[in-house]
C-alpha positions in Angstrom: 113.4 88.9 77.8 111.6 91.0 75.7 110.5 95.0 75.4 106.9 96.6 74.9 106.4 99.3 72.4 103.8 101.4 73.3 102.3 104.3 70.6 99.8 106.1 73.3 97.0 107.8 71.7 93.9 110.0 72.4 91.8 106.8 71.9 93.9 103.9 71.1 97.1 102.5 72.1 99.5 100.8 69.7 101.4 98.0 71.0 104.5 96.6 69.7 107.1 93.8 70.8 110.4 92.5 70.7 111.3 89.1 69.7 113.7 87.3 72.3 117.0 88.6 71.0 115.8 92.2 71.4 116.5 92.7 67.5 113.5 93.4 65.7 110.0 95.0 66.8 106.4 93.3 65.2 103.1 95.2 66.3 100.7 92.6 68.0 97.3 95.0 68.4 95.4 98.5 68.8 94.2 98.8 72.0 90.9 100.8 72.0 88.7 102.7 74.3 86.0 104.8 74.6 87.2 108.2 76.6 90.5 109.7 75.9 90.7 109.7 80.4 89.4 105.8 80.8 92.0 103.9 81.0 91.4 101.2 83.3 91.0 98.6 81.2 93.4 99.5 78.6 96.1 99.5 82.0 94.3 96.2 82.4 95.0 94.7 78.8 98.8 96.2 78.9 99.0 94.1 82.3 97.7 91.1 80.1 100.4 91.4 77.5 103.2 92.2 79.7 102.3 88.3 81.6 102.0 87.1 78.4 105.0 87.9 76.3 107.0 88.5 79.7 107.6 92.2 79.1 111.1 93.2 81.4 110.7 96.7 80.0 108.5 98.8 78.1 109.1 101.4 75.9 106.9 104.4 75.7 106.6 106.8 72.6 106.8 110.4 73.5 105.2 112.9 71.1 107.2 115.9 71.4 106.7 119.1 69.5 109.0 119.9 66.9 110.8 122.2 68.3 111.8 120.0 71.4 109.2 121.4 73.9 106.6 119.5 75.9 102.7 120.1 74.7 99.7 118.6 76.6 99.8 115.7 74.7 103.3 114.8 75.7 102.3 115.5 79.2 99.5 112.9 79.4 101.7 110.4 78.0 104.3 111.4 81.1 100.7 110.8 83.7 99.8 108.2 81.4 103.9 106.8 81.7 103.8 107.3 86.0 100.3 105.2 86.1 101.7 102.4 83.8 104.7 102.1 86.4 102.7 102.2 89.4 100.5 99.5 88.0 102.8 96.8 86.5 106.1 97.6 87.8 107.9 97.4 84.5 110.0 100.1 84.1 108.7 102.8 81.2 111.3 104.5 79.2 110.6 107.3 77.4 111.3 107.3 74.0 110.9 110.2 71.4 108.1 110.0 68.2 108.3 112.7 66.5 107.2 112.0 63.0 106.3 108.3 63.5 103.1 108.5 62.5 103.7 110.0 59.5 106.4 107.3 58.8 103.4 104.9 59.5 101.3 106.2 57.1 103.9 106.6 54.1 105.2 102.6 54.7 101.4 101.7 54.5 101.1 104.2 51.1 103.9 102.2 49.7 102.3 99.0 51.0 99.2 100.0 48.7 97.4 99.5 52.1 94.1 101.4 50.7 92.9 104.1 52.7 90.0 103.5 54.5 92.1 100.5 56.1 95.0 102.4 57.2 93.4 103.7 60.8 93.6 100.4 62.1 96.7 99.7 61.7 98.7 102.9 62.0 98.7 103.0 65.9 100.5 98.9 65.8 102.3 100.5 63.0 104.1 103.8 64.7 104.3 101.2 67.9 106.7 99.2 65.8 108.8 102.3 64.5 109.0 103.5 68.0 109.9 100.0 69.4 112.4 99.1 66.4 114.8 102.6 66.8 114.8 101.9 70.2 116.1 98.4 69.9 118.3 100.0 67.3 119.5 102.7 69.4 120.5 100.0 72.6 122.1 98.2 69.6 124.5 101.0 68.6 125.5 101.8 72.2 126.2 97.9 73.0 129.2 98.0 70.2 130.6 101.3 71.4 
């Protein structure tokens, strides 16, 4: 078994995975596309993975505001979260990514990844962080 991590974007999607013991998370790609509202064939590529690595559940980031609330992004990824269901039949959970991002770009600062090539990997990156605490998280709750 393993678990998708997915960082849902205006333009890309990061995707992350779980090795086979569900312990640690390694970011695979950046999906990309064209129109923040196309997402056919970035449904289609998450399909593709999901065969692939044989995905049992997928964990989707969910970028709430600070102060707890739901914005408009956060409620795309919720349409965005419904569609994926619908379409693969893996169950989505909702997982919350506040200040992953961020954390993405400080571990690729200390990295000495150089500017110009942090875009492309922050998305895979922030997939990972949101993947990892929530294999962490499962973790924790298993030795209670």
């Amino acid at each position: 078994m393993r678990i998708m991590g997915l960082d849902f974007g205006s333009k890309t999607v990061g995707v992350a995975i779980s090795d086979e013991l569900l312990i640690t998370a390694q970011g695979i790609e950046t999906i990309e596309r064209k129109e923040e509202n196309k997402l056919r064939r970035t449904l289609a590529r998450i399909e593709a993975l999901i065969v692939e690595y044989g995905i049992e559940e997928i964990v989707l980031g969910l970028p709430k505001n600070m102060n707890n609330s739901i914005g408009a992004r956060a409620e795309l990824t919720i349409e965005f979260k419904d569609r994926l269901e619908r379409r693969t039949g893996v169950p989505v959970t909702l997982w919350d990514e506040r200040l992953t991002t961020v954390a993405a770009e400080k571990a690729m600062i200390e990295a000495g990844i150089r500017r110009e090539h942090r875009k492309e990997h922050v998305d895979k990156i922030a997939a990972c962080l949101i993947l990892q605490g929530y294999l962490d998280c499962r973790k924790n709750k298993e030795k209670m």
